[in-house]
DOSELUM-207893 format. One record per residue (C-alpha): x, y, z; residue in one letter. Coordinates in nm, 2 decimals, decimal comma. Each point is the difference from the previous one (the first is absolute). Example, Ala and Ser with C-alpha at 12.3 -4.5 7.8 and 13.67 -1.06 7.14 Angstrom:
1,23	-0,45	0,78	a
0,14	0,34	-0,07	s
REM end
This chain:
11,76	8,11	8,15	x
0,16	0,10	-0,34	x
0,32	0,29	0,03	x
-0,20	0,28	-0,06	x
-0,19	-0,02	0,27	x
0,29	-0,12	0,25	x
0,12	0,34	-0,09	x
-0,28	0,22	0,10	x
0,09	0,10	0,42	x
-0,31	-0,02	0,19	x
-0,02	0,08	0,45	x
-0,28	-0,06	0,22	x
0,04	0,12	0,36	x
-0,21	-0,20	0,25	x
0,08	-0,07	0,35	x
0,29	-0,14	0,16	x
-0,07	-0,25	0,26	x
0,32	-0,16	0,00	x
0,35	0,16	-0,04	x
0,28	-0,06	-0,26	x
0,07	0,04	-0,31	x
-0,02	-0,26	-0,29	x
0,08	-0,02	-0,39	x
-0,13	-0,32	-0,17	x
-0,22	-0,18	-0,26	x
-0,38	-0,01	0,08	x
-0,23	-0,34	0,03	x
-0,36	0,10	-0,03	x
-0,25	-0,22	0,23	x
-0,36	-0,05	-0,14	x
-0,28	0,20	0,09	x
-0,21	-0,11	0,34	x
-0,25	-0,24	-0,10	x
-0,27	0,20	0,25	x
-0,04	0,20	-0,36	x
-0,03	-0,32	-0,19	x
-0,32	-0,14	0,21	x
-0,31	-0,06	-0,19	x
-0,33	-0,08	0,09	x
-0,19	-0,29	-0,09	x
-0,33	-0,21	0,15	x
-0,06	-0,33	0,15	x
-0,28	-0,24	-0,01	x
-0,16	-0,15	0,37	x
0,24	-0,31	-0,08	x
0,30	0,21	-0,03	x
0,00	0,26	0,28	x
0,14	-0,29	0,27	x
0,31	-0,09	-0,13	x
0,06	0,37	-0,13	x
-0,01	0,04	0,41	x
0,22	-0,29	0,04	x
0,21	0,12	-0,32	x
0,03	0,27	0,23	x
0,08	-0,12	0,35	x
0,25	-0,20	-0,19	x
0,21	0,31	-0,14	x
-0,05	0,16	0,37	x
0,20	-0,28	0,13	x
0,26	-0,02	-0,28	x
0,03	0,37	0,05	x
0,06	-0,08	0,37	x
0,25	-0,23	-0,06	x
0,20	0,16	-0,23	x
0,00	0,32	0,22	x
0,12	-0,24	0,30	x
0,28	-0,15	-0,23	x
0,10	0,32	-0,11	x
0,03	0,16	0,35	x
0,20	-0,31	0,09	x
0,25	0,04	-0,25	x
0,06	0,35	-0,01	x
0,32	0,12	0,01	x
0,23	0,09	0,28	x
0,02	0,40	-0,05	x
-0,42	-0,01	0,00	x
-0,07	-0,24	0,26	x
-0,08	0,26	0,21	x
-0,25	0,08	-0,22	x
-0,22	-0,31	0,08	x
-0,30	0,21	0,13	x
-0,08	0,14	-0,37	x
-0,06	-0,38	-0,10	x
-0,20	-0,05	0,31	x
-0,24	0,28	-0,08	x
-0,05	-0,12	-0,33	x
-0,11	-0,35	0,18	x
-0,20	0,22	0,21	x
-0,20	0,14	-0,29	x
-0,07	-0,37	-0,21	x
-0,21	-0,07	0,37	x
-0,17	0,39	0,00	x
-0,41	-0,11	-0,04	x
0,00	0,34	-0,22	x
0,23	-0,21	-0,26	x
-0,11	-0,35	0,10	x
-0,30	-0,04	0,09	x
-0,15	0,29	-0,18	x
0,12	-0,15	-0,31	x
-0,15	-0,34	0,05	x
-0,34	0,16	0,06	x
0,04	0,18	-0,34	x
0,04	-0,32	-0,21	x
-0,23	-0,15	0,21	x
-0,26	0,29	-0,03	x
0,09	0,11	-0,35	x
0,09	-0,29	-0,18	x
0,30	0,18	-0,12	x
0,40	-0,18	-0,06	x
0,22	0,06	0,31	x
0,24	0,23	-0,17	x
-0,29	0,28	-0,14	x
-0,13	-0,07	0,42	x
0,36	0,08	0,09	x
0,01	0,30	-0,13	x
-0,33	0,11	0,11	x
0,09	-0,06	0,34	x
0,31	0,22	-0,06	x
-0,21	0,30	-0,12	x
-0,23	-0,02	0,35	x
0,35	0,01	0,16	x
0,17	0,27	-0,15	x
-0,30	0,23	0,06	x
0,06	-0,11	0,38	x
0,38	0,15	0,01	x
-0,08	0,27	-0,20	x
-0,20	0,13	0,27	x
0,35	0,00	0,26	x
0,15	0,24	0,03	x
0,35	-0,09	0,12	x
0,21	-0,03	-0,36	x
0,20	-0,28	0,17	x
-0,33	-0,23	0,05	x
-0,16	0,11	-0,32	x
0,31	-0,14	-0,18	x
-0,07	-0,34	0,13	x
-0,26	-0,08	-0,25	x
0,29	-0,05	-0,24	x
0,07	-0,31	0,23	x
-0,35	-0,10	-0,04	x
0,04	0,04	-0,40	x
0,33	-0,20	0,02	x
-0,20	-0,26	0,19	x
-0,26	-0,04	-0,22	x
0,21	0,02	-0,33	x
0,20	-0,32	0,18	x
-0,35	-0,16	0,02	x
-0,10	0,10	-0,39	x
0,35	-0,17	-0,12	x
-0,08	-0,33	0,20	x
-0,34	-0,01	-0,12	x
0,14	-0,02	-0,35	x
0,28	-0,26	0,07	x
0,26	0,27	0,00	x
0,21	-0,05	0,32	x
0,30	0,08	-0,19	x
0,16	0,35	0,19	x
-0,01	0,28	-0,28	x
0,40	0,09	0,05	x
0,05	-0,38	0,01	x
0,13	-0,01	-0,42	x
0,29	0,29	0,13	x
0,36	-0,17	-0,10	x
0,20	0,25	-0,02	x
0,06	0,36	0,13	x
-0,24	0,27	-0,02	x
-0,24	0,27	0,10	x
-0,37	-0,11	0,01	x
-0,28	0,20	-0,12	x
-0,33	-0,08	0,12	x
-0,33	0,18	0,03	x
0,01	-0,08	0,39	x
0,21	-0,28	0,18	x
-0,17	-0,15	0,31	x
0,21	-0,02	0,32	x
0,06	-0,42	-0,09	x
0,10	0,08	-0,34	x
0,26	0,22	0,17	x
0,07	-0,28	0,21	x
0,02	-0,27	-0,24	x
0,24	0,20	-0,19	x
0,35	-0,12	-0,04	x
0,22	0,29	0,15	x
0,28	-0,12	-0,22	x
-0,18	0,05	-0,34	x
-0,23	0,24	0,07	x
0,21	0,37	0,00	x
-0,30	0,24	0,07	x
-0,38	0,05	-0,08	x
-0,26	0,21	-0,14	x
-0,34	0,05	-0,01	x
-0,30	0,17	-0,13	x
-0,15	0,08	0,34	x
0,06	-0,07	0,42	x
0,10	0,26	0,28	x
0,26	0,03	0,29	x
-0,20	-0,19	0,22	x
-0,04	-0,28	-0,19	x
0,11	-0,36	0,14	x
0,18	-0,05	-0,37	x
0,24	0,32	0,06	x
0,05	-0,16	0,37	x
0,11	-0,32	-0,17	x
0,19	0,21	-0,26	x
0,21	0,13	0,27	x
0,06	-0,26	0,24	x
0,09	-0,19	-0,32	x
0,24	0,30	-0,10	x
-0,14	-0,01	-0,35	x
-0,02	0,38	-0,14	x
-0,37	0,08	-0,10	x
-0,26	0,26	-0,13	x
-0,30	-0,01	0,00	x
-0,35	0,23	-0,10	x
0,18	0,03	-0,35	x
-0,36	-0,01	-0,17	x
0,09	-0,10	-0,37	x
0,34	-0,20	0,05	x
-0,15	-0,33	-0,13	x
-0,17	0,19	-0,29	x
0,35	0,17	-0,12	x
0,25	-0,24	0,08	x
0,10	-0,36	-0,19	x
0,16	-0,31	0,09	x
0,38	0,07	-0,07	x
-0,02	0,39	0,04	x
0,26	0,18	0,19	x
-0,09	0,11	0,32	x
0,18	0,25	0,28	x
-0,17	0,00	0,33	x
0,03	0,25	0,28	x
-0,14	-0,15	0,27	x
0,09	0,32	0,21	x
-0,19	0,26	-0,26	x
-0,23	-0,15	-0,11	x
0,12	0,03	-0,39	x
-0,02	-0,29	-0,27	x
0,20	0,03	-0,32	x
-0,12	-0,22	-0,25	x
0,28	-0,08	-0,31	x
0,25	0,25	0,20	x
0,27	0,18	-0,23	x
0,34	-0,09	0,03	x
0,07	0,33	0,23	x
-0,30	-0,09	0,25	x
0,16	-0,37	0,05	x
0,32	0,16	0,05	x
-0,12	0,27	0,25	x
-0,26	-0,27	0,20	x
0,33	-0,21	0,02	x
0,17	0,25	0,18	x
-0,23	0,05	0,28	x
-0,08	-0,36	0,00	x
0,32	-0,04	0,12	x
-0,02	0,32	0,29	x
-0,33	-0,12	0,06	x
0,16	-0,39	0,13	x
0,30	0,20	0,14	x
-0,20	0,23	0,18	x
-0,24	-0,27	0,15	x
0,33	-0,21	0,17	x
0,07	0,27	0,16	x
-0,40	0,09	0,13	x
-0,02	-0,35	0,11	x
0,34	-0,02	0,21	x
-0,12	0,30	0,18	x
-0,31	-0,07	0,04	x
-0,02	-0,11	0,37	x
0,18	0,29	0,11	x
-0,17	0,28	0,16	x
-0,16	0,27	-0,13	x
0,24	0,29	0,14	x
0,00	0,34	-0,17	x
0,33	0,22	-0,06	x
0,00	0,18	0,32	x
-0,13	-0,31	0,21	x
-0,35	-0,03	0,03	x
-0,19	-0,34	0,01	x
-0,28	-0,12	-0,21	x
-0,18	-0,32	0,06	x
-0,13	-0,16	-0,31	x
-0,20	-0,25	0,01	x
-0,26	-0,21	-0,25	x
-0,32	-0,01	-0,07	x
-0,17	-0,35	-0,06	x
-0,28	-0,17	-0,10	x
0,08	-0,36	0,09	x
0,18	-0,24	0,24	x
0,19	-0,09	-0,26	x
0,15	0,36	-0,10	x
0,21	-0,05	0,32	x
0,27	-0,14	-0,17	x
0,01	0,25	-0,30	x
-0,02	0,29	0,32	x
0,31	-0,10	0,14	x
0,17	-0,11	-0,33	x
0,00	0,38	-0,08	x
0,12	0,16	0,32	x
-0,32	0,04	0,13	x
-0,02	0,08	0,43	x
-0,31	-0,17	0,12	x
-0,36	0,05	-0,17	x
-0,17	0,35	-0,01	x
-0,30	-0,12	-0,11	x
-0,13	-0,36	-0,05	x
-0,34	0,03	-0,18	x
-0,19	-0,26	0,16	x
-0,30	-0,01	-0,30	x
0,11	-0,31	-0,18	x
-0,08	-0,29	0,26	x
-0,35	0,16	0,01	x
-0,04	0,04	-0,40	x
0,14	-0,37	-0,08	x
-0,22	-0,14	0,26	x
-0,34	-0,17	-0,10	x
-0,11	0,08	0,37	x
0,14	0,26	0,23	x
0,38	-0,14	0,10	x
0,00	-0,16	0,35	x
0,17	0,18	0,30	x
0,27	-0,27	-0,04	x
0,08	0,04	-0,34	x
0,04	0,36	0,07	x
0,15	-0,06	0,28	x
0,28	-0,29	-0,14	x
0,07	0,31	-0,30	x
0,07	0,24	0,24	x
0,23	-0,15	0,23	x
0,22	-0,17	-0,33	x
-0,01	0,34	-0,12	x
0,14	0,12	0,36	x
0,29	-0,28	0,04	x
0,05	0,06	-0,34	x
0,10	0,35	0,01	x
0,15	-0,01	0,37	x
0,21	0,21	0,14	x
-0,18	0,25	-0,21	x
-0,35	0,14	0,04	x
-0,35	-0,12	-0,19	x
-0,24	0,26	-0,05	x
-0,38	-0,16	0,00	x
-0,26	0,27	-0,20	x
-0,34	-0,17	0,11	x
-0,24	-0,08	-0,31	x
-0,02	0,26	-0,20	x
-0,27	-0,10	-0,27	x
-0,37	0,11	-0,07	x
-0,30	-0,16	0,07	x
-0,13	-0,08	-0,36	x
0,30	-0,24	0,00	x
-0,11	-0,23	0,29	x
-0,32	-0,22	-0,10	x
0,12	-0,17	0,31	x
-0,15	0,28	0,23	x
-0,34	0,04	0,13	x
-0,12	0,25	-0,23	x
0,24	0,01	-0,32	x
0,00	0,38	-0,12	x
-0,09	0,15	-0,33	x
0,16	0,37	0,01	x
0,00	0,27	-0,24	x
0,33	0,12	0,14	x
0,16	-0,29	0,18	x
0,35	0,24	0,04	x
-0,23	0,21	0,20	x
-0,21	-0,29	0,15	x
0,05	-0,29	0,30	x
0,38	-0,08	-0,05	x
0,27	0,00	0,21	x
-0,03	0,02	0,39	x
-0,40	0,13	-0,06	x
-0,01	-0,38	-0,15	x
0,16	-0,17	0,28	x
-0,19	0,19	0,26	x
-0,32	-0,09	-0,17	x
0,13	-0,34	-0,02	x
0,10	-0,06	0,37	x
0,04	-0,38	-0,04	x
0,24	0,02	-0,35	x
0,18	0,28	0,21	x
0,01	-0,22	0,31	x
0,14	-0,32	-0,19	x
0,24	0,21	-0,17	x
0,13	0,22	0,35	x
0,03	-0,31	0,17	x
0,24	-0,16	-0,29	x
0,18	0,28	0,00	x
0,05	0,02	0,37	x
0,09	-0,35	0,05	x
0,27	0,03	-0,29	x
0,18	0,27	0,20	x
0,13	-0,24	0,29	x
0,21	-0,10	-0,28	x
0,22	0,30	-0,13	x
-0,05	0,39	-0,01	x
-0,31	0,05	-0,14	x
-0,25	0,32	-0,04	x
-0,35	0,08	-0,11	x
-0,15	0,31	-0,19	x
-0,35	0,07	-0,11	x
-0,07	0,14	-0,30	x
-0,24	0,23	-0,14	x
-0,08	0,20	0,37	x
-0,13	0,33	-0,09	x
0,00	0,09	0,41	x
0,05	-0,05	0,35	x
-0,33	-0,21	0,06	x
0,08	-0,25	-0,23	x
0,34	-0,05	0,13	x
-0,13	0,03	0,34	x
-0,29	-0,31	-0,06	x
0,27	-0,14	-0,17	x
0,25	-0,02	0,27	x
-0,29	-0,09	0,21	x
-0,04	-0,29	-0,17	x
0,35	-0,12	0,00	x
0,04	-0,01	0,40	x
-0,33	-0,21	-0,02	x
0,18	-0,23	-0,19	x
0,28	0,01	0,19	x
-0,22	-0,06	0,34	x
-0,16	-0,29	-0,22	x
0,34	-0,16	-0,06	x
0,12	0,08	0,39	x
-0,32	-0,21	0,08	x
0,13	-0,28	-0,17	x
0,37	-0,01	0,08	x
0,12	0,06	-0,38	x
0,30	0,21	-0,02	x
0,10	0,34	-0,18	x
0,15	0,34	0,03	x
-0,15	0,20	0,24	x
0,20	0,33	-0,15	x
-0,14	-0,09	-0,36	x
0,08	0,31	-0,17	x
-0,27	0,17	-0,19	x
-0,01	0,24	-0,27	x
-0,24	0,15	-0,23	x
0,03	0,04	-0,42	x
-0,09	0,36	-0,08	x
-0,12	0,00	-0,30	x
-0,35	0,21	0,05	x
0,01	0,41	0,01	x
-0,18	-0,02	0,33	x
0,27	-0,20	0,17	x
0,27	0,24	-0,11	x
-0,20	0,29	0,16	x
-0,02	-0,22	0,30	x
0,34	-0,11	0,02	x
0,13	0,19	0,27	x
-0,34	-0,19	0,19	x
0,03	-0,29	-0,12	x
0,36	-0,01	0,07	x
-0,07	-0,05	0,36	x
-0,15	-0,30	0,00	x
0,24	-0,20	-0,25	x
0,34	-0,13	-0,01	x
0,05	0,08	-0,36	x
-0,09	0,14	-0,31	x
0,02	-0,09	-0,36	x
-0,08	0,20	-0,23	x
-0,17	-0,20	-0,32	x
0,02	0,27	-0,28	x
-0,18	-0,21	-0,29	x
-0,34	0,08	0,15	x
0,12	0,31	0,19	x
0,04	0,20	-0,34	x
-0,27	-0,21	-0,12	x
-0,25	0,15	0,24	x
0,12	0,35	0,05	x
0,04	0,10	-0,35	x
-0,36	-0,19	-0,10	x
0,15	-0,19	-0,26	x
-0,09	-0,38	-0,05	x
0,34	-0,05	-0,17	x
-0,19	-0,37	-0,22	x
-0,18	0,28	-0,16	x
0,13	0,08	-0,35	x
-0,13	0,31	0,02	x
0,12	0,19	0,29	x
0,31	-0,23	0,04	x
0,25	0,16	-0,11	x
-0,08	0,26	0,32	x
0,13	-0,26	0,24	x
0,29	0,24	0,09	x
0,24	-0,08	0,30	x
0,15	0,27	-0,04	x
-0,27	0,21	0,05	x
0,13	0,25	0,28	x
-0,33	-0,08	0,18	x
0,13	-0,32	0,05	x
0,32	0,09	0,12	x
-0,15	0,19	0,23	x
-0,16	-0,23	0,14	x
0,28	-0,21	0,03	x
0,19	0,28	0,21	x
-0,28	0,00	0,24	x
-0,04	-0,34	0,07	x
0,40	-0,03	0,07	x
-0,04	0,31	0,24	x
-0,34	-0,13	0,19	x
0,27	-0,31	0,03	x
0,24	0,18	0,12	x
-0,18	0,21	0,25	x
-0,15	-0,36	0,11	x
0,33	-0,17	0,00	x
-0,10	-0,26	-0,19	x
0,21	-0,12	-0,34	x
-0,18	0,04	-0,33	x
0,07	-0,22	-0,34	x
-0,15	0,01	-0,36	x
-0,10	-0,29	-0,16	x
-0,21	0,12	-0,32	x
0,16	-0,01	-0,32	x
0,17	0,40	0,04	x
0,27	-0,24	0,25	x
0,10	-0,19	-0,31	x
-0,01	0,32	-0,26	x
0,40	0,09	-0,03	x
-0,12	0,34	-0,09	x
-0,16	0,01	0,33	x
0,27	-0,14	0,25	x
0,22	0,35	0,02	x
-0,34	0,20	0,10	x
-0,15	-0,30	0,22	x
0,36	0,03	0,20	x
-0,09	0,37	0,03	x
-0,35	-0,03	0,11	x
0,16	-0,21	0,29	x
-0,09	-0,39	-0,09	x
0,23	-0,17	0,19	x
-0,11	-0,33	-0,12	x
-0,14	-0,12	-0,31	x
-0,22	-0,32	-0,14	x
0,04	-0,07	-0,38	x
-0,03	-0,29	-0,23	x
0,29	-0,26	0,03	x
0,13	0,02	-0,30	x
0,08	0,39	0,03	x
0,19	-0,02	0,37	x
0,33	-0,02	-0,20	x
0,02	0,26	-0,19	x
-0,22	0,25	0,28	x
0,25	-0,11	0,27	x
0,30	0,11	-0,28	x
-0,16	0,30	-0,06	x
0,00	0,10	0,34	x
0,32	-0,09	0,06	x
0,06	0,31	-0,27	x
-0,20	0,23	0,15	x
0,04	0,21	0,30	x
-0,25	0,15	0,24	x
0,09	0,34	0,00	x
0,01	0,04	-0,33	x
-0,36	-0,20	-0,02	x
-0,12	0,28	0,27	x
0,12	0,30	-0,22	x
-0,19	-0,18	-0,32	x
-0,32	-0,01	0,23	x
-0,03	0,37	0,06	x
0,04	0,08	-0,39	x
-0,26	-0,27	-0,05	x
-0,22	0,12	0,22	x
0,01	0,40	-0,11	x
-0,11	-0,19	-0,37	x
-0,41	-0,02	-0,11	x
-0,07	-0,25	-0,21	x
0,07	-0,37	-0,04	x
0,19	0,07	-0,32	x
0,28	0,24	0,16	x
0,03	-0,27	0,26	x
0,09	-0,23	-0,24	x
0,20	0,21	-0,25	x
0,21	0,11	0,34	x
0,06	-0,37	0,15	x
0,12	-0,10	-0,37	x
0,22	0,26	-0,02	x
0,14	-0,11	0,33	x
-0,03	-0,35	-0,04	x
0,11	-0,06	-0,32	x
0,41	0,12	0,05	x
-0,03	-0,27	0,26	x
-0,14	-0,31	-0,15	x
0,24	0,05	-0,26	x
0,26	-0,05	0,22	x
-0,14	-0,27	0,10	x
-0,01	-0,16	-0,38	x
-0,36	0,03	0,04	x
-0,09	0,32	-0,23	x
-0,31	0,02	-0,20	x
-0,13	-0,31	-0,01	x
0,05	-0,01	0,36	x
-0,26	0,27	0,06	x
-0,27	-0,16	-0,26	x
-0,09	-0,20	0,32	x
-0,12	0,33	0,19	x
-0,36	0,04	0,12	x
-0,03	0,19	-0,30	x
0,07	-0,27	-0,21	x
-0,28	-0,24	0,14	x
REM end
């Protein structure tokens, strides 16, 4: 790039998945082949050994993804399970099989029948309606674009030319390019597009590598060589920074590493506010292997293990002994501390393994949850008596979501002591006192609570669908998204009156949506009454600190101005009035609050 244009500032803001703060020279990484696949016809003679050309680039892809999970490196060991479910997908008939019939059927080249098969996929996941599944068709893209490059003789990995120090700017980076990256040469990364969910941003992190992502036109605007100043904690991207910006980012580069020492040595101390009231923090997972990362972070026990993945990676339904062998590593794992068990929580249309696979117009509103698994009763029963079996291990507990009343709960529960009279039967142990709790998450069930409350041992309050559902916003819809307010006094209302059906019940009640990891949130959650909350692992740090700043009766006084306020807006303008002094004093300050629920 010649000087003038060095000189000419530019910033993106995308989102920060992974936190720090990085000044260096960028690499740019080629675009993904998927966009560089052409379509082309065979004769009769050809179309077998297209299949076998194919078959053959399966099991290179297999290989290599084998290798590369072999050889990753200690700090994302842990994070074995995102190569597995890319080994899952190269045997998925939809990819597979589906393609083979194509080049059979069409007489078309593997790669154009590749793609093809990816279009009938994606219109699959874009009918689900959890963001976190949706997202996994980028793992399904990465997959496939693996395939594409052996196909064309290109096993070479696309960050595999990197020699020196810098930041890498890609369109998207698959979860094994993240993993094949060398953490020594590699200072950050950016790309055009990706999410918070994504299983790159979870390598990005457990790989402590400072990235942004969903910049849109960071490829298009940036040059091999350009300077680059990434905020992996806002968001922001300077591109050819001025000599004041490098100055300034250095600066709180420096806090920034300071500041996280000192998170991390206190990390595994309790959550204790000013005047001495405890919080329990604990993590939300998705997979076994998230364990580690949970207790890495401070994290006490597991308030909510999301038990979707063995079911989704699965060609069949998963065994009761596969479920069975998860749960109780996950138990030992975790021991002394708790593990929280939500039963499947997924939709109909996504099981061609049932009897009658669903199509919906509304699956959010359709068979899901604990409707699904009493439909199912023998996917309920394989999965109850996994679950139950796991808990003569460690301290274990079960919640259902999705129960909009007391007869579900009650068939529910019903169900349970069958299985438990099923195992009696046949002499396998488990915890008679399993402890069971419900997710409130439905309007219904907060209206209930008091009723429901009863016949539980628990609550957990799960406020991503909970403001999804009571404010009638699908918050995947570009249109009304941006109304996805948890800070909508109606929800912290509701809030209030679950705690107090708890309380009148006796029975403790956590929060586990994503309000429990908003720092905006934690001084008026502590008010409400939450005496325990479940967050994502990498949060627990700086959640517990901030606790550890606040006090409760200060919290209490905050939630009667809150609640005398109208609109979602005053909420928020009032909470970052308050919050803001603080999180300053924590070194935290601005960019500290760009990861709000108002951010995302």
């Amino acid at each position: 790039m010649n000087s003038a244009a060095n000189s000419q500032t530019k910033v993106l803001r995308g989102i920060p998945v992974s936190a720090g703060i990085v000044i260096g020279r960028a690499h740019v990484v080629e675009t993904p082949r998927l966009k560089m696949v052409y379509q082309y016809l065979l004769d009769e003679k050809q179309v077998e050994r297209e299949v076998e050309r194919f078959l053959e680039a399966l099991h290179s892809t297999e290989q290599q993804l084998a290798n590369l999970k072999e050889s990753m490196p200690e700090a994302i060991r842990s994070h074995g399970f995102i190569i597995d479910a890319h080994l899952m997908i190269l045997k998925d008939s939809m990819l597979c099989d589906a393609t083979v019939e194509k080049i059979r059927k069409e007489q078309i080249n593997a790669e154009w029948a590749l793609k093809k098969s990816l279009r009938e996929i994606r219109r699959l996941f874009e009918k689900i309606e959890d963001p976190y599944i949706r997202g996994r068709i980028d793992d399904v893209e990465d997959v496939i674009d693996r395939i594409i490059r052996n196909l064309a003789g290109d096993d070479d990995p696309p960050l595999g030319d990197i020699t020196q120090r810098v930041i890498v700017v890609a369109h998207k980076l698959s979860p094994t390019d993240t993993s094949e990256m060398d953490a020594s040469k590699v200072m950050g990364f950016v790309t055009d597009v990706g999410g918070r969910t994504s299983h790159t941003a979870i390598m990005a992190q457990a790989l402590k590598i400072p990235a942004v992502v969903g910049l849109e036109t960071i490829t298009q605007v940036v040059e091999d060589g350009d300077l680059l100043i990434v905020d992996g904690i806002s968001g922001d991207v300077i591109i050819n920074p001025q000599e004041l910006d490098i100055i300034q980012y250095g600066e709180r580069q420096t806090q920034y590493h300071e500041k996280e020492s000192l998170i991390a040595k206190s990390s595994h101390a309790p959550a204790i506010t000013k005047d001495g009231h405890r919080v329990i923090v604990r993590a939300n997972i998705e997979f076994l292997e998230e364990v580690a990362s949970a207790k890495e972070n401070g994290g006490e026990g597991i308030g909510l293990y999301r038990t979707e993945f063995l079911y989704l990676k699965a060609r069949g339904l998963p065994t009761e002994e596969e479920l069975f062998l998860d749960y109780k590593d996950a138990v030992e794992r975790v021991a002394p501390e708790p593990v929280t068990i939500r039963t499947l929580d997924l939709g109909g249309e996504k099981f061609p393994h049932f009897s009658e696979p669903l199509s919906e117009t509304n699956p959010a509103l359709g068979l899901r949850g604990i409707r699904l698994c009493l439909k199912e009763p023998e996917v309920f029963r394989t999965q109850m008596r996994a679950i139950l079996r796991a808990s003569a291990f460690g301290r274990l507990q079960v919640m259902f979501p999705m129960v909009s009343g007391l007869q579900e709960l009650l068939d529910a529960k019903r169900f349970l002591d069958e299985v438990k009279e099923e195992l009696d039967r046949e002499g396998i142990g488990y915890d008679p006192n399993l402890p069971v709790g419900i997710m409130i998450e439905v309007p219904s069930a907060v209206a209930m609570a008091e009723v429901l409350g009863r016949h539980v041992d628990f609550f957990s309050i799960g406020t991503n669908d909970l403001i999804q559902y009571a404010l009638a916003i699908d918050r995947v819809n570009e249109h009304v998204a941006y109304m996805y307010q948890p800070f909508h006094p109606a929800i912290l209302r509701m809030i209030r009156n679950v705690v107090e059906a708890g309380r009148q019940c006796e029975i403790p009640v956590s929060l586990c949506g994503e309000m429990a990891s908003d720092p905006l949130c934690t001084g008026i959650l502590l008010g409400l009454g939450i005496s325990e909350l479940s967050i994502n692992t990498r949060a627990i740090p700086v959640i517990k600190e901030l606790i550890r700043a606040l006090s409760l009766e200060e919290a209490k006084r905050d939630l009667e101005q809150v609640m005398a306020l109208s609109t979602a807006s005053e909420v928020q303008e009032y909470l970052m009035g308050r919050m803001k002094p603080i999180l300053e004093t924590l070194g935290r300050g601005e960019s500290f609050l760009e990861l709000s629920s108002t951010g995302k």
